[in-house]
Every structure is written in C-alpha cells, then in structure tokens.
C-alpha positions in Angstrom: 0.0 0.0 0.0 1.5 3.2 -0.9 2.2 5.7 1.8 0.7 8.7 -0.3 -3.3 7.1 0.7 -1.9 6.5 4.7 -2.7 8.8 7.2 -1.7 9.5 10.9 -4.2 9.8 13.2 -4.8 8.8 16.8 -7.8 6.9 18.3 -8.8 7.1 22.1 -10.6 4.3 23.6 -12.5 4.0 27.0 -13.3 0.3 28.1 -16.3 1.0 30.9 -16.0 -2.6 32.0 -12.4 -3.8 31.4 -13.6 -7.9 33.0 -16.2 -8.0 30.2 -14.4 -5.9 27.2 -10.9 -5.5 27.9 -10.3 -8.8 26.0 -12.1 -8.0 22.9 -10.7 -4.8 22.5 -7.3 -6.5 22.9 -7.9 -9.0 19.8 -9.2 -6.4 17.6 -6.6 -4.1 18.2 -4.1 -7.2 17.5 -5.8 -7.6 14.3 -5.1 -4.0 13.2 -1.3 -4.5 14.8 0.5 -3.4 11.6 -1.4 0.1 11.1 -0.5 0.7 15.3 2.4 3.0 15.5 2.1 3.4 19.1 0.2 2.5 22.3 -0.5 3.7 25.5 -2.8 2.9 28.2 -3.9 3.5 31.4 -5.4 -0.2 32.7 -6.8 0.7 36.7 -8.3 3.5 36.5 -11.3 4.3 39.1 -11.1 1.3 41.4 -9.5 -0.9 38.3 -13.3 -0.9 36.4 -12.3 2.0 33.6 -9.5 1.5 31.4 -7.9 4.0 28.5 -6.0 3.3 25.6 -4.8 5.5 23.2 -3.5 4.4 20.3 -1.1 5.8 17.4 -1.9 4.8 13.8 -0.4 5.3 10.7 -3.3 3.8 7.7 -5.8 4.6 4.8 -9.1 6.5 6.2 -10.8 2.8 5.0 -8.4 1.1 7.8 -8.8 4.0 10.5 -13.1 3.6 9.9 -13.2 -0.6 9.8 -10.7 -0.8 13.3 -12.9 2.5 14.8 -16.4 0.7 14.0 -15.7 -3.0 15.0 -14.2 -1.9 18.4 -17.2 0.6 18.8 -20.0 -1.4 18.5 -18.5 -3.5 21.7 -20.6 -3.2 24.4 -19.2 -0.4 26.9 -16.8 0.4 24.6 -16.4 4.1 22.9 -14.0 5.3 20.8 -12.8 8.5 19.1 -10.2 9.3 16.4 -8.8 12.5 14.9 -7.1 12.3 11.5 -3.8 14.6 10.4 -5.3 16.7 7.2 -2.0 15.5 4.7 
C-alpha cells in the first residue's frame, strides 16, 4: 500500500467494563497491529473498572473507519479518532 493514501491519526478508547471488554478490545486491536504505530494505556483506573487506551496509527481512512467501527459497537466500549489533514 502506498504511503501517499496512509494517514496519521490517533484513536482514544474508554473500556467501561475492562472484565467483560478488555479482551475483545485486545484481539481487535491485535488484528489492526500493523497500522498501530504506538500505544498507550492506562489499565486501573477508578477502582480498576475503567481503562484508556490511546492508540497511534499510521493507515488509509478505509483502515482507520473498519478498526474504529468493530471496536465501537463493543458493548461499553467508545471510541474517538482525529485524523492529520495530509
């Protein structure tokens, strides 16, 4: 895939209920593993129930909107991205 279509962009995701959908999250985003540039997260957060990752990507808008809609129809799952313009 030619780097002229690929974009950087960042995606923030909010697990409400890490027991029930930290593992899904986890698979999908091992799916998407080659587009992932960078990763951070924040596991225990308010009594160990809320987790945050943000991750770093570097992919076509298609790639960006297919790993953004499968991990946001989990259930207590929400995500957000932003997209550089060039």
């Amino acid at each position: 895939m030619s780097d002229q279509n690929r974009r950087y962009a960042f995606a923030g995701i909010i697990i409400e209920n890490r027991e029930e959908s930290a593992a899904p999250v986890q698979k999908i985003l091992s799916e998407y593993s080659s587009i992932i540039s960078g990763r951070m997260g924040l596991p225990h957060l308010d009594g160990g129930g809320l987790s945050i990752i943000t991750v770093i990507l570097h992919a076509t808008t298609d790639e960006i909107g297919a790993l953004s809609g499968k991990i946001g129809r989990l259930p207590g799952v929400s995500i957000k991205t932003g997209i550089a313009k060039s």
